[in-house]
C-alpha positions as CSV (number, residue, x, y, z in Angstrom):
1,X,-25.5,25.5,-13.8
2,X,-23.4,22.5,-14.5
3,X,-20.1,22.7,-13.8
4,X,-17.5,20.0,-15.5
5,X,-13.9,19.7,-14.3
6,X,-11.0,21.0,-16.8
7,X,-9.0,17.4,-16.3
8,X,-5.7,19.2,-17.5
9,X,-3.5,19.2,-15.0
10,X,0.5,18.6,-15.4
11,X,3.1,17.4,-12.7
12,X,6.7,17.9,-13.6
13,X,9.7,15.6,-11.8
14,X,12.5,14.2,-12.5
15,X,12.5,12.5,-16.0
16,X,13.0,8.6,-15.9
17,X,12.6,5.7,-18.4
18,X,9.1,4.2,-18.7
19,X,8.8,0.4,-18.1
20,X,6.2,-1.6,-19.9
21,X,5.2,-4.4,-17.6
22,X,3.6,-8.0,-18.8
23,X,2.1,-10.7,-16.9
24,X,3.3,-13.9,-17.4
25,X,2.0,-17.0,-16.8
26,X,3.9,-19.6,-14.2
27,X,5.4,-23.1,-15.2
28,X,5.9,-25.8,-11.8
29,X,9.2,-25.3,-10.7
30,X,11.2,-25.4,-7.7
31,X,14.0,-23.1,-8.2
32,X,15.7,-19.8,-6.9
33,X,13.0,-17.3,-7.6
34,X,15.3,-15.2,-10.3
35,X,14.3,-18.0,-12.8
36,X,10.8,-16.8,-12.8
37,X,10.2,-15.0,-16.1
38,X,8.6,-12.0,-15.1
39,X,10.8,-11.6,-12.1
40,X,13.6,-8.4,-12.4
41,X,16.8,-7.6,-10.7
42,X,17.0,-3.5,-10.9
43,X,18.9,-1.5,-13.0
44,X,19.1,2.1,-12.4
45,X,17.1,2.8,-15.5
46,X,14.2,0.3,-14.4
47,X,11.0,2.2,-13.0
48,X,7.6,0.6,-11.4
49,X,4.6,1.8,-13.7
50,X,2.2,4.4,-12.2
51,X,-0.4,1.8,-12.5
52,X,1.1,0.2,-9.4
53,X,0.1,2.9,-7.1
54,X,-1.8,1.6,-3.8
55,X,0.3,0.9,-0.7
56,X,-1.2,0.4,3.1
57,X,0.5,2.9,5.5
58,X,-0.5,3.1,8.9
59,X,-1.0,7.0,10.1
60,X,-1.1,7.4,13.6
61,X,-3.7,10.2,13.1
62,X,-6.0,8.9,11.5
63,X,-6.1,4.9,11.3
64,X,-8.1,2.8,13.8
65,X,-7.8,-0.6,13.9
66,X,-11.3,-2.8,14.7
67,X,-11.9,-6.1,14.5
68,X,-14.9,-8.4,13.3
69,X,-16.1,-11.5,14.2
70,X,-15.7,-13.5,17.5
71,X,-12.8,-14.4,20.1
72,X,-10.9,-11.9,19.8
73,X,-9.0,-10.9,22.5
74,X,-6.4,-7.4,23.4
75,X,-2.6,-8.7,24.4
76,X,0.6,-6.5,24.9
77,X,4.0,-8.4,23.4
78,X,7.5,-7.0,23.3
79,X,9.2,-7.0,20.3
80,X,12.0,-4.7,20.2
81,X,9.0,-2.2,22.1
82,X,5.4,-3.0,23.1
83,X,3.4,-3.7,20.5
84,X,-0.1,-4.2,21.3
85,X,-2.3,-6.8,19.4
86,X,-5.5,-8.3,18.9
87,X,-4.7,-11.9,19.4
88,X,-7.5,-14.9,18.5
89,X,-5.6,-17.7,20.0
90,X,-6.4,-21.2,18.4
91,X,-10.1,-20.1,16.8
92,X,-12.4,-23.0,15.7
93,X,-12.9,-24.1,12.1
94,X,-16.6,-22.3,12.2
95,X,-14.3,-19.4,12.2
96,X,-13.1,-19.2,9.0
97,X,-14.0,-16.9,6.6
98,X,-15.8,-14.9,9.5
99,X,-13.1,-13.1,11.3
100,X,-10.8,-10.0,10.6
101,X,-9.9,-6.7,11.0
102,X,-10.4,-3.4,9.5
103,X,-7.5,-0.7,9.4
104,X,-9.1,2.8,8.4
105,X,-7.7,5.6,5.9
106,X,-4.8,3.8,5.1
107,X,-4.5,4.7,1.7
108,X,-5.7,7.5,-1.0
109,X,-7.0,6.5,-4.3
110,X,-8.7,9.1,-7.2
111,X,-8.8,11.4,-4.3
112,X,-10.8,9.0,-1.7
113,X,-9.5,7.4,1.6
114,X,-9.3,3.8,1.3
115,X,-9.6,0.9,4.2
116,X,-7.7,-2.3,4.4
117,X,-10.3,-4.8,5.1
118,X,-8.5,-8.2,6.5
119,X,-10.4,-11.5,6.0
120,X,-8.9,-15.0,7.5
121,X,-10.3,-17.7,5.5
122,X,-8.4,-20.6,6.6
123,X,-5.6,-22.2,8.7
124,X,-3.1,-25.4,9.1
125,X,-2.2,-25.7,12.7
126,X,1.3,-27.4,13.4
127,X,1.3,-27.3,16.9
128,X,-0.4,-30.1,19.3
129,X,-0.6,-26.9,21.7
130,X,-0.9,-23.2,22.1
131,X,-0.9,-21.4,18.7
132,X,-2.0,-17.8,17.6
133,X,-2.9,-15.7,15.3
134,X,-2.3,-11.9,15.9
135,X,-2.6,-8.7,14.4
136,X,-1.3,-4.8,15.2
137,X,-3.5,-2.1,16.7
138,X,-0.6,0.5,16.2
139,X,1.0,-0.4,13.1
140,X,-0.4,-2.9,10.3
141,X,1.4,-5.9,11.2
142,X,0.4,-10.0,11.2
143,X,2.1,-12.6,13.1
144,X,1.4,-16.2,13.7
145,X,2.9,-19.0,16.2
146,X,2.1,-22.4,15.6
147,X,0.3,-22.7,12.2
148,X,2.1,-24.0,8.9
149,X,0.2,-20.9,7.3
150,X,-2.7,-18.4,7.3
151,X,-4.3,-18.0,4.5
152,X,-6.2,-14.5,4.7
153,X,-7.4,-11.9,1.9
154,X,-6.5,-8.4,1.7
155,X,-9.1,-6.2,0.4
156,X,-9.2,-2.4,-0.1
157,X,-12.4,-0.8,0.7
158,X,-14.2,2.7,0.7
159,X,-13.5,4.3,3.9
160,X,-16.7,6.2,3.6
161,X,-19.1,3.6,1.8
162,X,-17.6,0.6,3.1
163,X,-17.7,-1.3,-0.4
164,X,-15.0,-3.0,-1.9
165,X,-12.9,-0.7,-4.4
166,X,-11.1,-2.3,-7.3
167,X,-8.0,-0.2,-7.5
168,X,-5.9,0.0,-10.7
169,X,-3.1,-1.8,-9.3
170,X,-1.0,-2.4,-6.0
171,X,2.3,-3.3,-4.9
172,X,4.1,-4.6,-1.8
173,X,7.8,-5.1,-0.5
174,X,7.6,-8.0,1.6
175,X,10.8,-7.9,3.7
176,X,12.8,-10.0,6.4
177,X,12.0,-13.5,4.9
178,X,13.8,-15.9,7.0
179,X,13.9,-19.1,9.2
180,X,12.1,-21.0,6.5
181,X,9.3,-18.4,6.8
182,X,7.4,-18.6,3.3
183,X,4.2,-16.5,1.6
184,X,2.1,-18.4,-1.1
185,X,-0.3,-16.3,-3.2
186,X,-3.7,-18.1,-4.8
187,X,-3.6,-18.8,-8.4
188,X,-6.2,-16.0,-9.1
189,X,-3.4,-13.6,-6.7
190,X,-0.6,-15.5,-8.7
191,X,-2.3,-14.4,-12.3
192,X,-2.1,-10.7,-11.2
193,X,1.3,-10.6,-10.2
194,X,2.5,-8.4,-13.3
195,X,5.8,-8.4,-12.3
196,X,8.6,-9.3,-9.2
197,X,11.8,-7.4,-8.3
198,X,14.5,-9.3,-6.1
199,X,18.5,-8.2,-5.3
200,X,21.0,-9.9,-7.4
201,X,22.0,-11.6,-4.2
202,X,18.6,-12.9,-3.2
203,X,18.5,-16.4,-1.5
204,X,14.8,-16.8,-2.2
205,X,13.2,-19.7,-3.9
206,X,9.9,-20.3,-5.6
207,X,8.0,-22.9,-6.6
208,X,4.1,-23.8,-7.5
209,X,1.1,-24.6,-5.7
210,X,-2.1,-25.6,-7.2
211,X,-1.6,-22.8,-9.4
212,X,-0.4,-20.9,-7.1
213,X,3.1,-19.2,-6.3
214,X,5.4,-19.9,-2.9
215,X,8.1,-17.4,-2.2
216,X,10.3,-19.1,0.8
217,X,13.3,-19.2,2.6
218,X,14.3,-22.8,2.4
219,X,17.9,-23.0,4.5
220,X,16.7,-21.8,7.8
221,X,18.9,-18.5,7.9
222,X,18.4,-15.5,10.0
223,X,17.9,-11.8,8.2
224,X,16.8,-8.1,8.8
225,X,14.4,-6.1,7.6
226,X,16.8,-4.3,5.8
227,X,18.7,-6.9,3.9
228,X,17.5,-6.8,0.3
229,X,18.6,-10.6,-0.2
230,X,16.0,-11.2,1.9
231,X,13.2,-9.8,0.3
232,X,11.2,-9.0,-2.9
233,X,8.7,-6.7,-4.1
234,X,5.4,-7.5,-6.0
235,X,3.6,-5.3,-8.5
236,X,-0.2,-6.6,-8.3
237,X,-3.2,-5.9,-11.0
238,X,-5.9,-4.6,-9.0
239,X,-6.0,-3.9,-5.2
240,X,-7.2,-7.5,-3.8
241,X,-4.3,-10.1,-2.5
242,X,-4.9,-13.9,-1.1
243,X,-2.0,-15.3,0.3
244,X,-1.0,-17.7,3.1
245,X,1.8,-16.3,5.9
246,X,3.6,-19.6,6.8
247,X,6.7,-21.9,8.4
248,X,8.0,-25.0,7.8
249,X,8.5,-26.1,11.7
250,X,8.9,-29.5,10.5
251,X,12.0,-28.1,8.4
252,X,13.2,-26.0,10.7
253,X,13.5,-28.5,13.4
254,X,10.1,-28.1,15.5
255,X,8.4,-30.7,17.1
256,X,4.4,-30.9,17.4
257,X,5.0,-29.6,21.3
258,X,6.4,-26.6,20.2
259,X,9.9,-27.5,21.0
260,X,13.1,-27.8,19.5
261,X,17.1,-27.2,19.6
262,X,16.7,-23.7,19.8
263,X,14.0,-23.5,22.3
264,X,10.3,-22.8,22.3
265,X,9.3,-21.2,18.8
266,X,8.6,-17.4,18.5
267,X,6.2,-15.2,16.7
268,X,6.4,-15.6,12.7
269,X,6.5,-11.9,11.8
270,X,4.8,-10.7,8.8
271,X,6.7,-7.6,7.5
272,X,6.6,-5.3,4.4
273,X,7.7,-1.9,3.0
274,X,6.2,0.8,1.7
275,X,9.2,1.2,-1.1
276,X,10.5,-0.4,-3.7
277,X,13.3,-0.8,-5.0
278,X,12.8,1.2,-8.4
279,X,11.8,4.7,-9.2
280,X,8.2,4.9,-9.0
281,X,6.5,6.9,-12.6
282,X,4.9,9.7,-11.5
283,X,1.6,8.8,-10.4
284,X,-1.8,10.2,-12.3
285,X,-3.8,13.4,-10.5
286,X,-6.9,13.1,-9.7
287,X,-9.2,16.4,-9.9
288,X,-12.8,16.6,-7.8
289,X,-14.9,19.6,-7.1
290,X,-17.3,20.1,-4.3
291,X,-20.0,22.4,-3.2
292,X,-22.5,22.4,-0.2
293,X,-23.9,20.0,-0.7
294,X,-22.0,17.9,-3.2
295,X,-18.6,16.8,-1.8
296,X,-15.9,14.9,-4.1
297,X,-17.4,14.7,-7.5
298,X,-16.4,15.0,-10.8
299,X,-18.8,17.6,-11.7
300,X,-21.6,19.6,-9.5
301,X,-24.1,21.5,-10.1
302,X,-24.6,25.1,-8.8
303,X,-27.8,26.2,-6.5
304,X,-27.4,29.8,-7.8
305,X,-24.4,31.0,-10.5
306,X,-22.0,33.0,-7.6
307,X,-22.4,30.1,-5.0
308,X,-18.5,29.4,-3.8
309,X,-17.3,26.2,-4.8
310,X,-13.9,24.2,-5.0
311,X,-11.9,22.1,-6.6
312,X,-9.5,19.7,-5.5
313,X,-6.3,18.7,-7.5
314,X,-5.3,15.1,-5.7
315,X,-1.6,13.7,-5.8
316,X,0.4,10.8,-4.2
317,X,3.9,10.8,-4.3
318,X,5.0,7.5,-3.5
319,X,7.5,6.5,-0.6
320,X,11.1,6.7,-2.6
321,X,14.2,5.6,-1.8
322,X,17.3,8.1,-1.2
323,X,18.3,7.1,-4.8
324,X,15.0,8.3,-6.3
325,X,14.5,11.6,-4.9
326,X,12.9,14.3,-6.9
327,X,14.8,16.7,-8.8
328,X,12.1,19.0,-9.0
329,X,7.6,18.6,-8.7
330,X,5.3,21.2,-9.7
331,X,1.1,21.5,-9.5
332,X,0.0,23.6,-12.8
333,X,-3.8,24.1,-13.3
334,X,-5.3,26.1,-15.9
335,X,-8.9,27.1,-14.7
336,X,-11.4,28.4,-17.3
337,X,-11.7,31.9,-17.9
338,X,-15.3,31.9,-16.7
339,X,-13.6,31.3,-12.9
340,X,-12.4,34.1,-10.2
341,X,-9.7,31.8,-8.1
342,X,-10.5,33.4,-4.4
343,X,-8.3,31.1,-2.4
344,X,-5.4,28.5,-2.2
345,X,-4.2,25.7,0.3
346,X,-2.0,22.7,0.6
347,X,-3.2,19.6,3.1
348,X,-1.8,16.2,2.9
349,X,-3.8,12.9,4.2
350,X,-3.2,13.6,7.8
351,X,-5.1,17.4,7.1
352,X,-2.4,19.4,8.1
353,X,-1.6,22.6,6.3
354,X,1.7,22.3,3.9
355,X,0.8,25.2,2.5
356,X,4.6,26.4,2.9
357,X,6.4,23.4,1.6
358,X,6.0,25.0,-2.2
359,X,6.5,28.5,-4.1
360,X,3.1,29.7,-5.0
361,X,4.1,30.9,-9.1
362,X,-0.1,31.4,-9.4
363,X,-0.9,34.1,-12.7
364,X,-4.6,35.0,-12.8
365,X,-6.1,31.5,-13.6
366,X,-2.8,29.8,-14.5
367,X,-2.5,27.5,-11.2
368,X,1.7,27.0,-10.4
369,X,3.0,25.6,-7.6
370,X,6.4,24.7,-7.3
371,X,8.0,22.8,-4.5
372,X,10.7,23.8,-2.7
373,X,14.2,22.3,-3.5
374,X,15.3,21.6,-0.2
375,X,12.5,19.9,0.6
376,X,12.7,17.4,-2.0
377,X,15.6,16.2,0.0
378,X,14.3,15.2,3.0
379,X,12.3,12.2,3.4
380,X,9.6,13.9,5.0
381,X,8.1,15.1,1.6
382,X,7.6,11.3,0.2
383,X,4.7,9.1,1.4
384,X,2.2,11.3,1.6
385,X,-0.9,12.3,-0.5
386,X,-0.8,16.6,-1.5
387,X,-4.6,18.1,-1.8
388,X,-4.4,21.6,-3.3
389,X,-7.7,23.4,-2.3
390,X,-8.7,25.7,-4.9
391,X,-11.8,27.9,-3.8
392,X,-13.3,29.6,-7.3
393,X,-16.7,31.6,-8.0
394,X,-18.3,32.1,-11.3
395,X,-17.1,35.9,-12.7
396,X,-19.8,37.9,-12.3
397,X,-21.4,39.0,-16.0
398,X,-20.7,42.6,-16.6
């Protein structure tokens, strides 16, 4: 017996306006980044498309961080904590291209785990001495000391297969741009950038680069992760990024020794958000079954007709600002009549049971779950992707 998903499933939140999002192309410029023509200061009526659903979030659970290629080596450094890195310090031009990282389940996607795979493909060094180029082990996080820029790609990949996974669309909040710090996308990165959101007050300028776009500080300011004038968010078509992390030292006053009026030059910190700075529409379900000895598919096929199967209803709710809280979210299913539903659970990406974060309003085969109102308050609830387990056999015929 062949069994084929009913794909109707509904989730109900709060109502917001739908924004239809264009890509367009770059002219050379060298300007404050709000003359860009696909670039957006907020309203309170703007709102991300679902499209742009794909986000890296570390889970302390669950994500490992391992590294590929050689000269690597482990180092603990303080910053505001211990933070411990894999470091390759100064690697050799046969390097490029060769060496990375992989950070595991960082990400859901039509109901799959997703890995961030990290390539470096090239480097400028500034420095006539030491230089490095790190990355986290307990949070995804990139530094760099000593190099004009690193260029490095971003690619998402099947946690379970390992093969690259061309995701719908991405985004990224890139935050704490400061002390002439920059980020320069390729030109094929540059042609998916659909569209840029910035504060009315931001101090960032752009300009173009073989094609490519350069989003810098240029007056060698200081800034926190939480000023908004400081960053910007990106909405990206498909789920693979090339950019270069970088620093004018030259600008900024640093010699080639690694010296300068303010002292000897610190790490180049690479930081981004999980949120942006619009409502997010709500993002698409995604609905699998599995069985045995089928797991995650989007239709099985029975051994015998009252073998116990399950399907699983799939859905990310995206990390919100205050602002954009839910006013209300509900899972509805309809099963087929041909179904008995024998059981019901809640799990998010972590595998926990949430179970009793929602109001089970289940009728027969009507599916409802409703959550609860004062969760949708708390920040807790956002961030995370919601797996309802339904556990179903075939009715037996009478």
């Amino acid at each position: 017996m062949t069994q084929t998903l009913n794909k109707k499933v509904a989730m109900t939140l709060a109502a917001g306006v739908v924004l239809s999002l264009a890509s367009v192309p770059y002219n050379a410029f060298a300007e404050p980044i709000k003359e860009l023509p696909n670039v957006e200061v907020p309203s309170k009526n703007s709102e991300a498309s679902s499209k742009y659903s794909v986000i890296p979030v570390f889970n302390p659970e669950k994500t490992t961080a391992s590294t590929f290629g050689e000269g690597w080596t482990k180092t603990e450094q303080n910053q505001g904590g211990k933070l411990v890195s894999y470091s390759q310090v100064n690697p050799t031009t046969d390097k490029k291209g060769k060496i990375g990282l992989v950070y595991s389940n960082v990400a859901t996607y039509e109901g799959r785990s997703l890995d961030l795979k990290i390539t470096i493909t090239d480097w400028k060094p500034y420095f006539n001495g030491d230089k490095v180029i790190s990355y986290g082990r307990e949070a995804i996080s990139h530094t760099q000391t000593g190099y004009s820029d690193v260029q490095q790609e971003w690619q998402y990949i099947d946690s379970e297969t390992k093969k690259n996974v061309d995701v719908k669309g991405s985004f990224m909040t890139f935050v704490d741009m400061d002390g002439m710090q920059s980020i320069t996308f390729d030109k094929a990165t540059t042609a998916n950038i659909d569209k840029i959101y910035v504060s009315e007050d931001t101090w960032l300028d752009a300009s173009t680069i073989d094609g490519g776009l350069k989003i810098a500080e240029t007056a060698n300011k200081t800034s926190v992760d939480s000023d908004l004038f400081a960053q910007f968010t990106a909405l990206f078509d498909g789920g693979k990024m090339t950019f270069s992390w970088g620093k004018d030292y030259e600008g900024a006053g640093y010699s080639k020794n690694n010296s300068s009026p303010k002292g000897f030059a610190g790490n180049e910190y690479f930081a981004y958000s999980s949120t942006k700075p619009v409502r997010t529409e709500v993002l698409e379900p995604t609905k699998l079954v599995s069985d045995s000895n089928e797991k995650d598919k989007n239709e099985n096929t029975l051994d015998y007709v009252q073998e116990a199967y399950s399907y699983t209803v799939s859905h990310t709710v995206p990390d919100e600002r205050k602002e954009f809280y839910y006013k209300s979210y509900q899972m509805e299913d309809q099963l087929i009549d041909e179904l008995n539903l024998d059981s019901v659970s809640i799990t998010n990406e972590k595998g926990e049971d949430v179970t009793a974060l929602f109001e089970n309003k289940t009728t027969d085969n009507a599916v409802k779950f409703v959550a609860k109102s004062e969760i949708l308050q708390k920040a807790d609830f956002y961030n995370h992707t919601y797996f309802y387990n339904l556990g179903v056999k075939v009715k037996k015929k009478r």
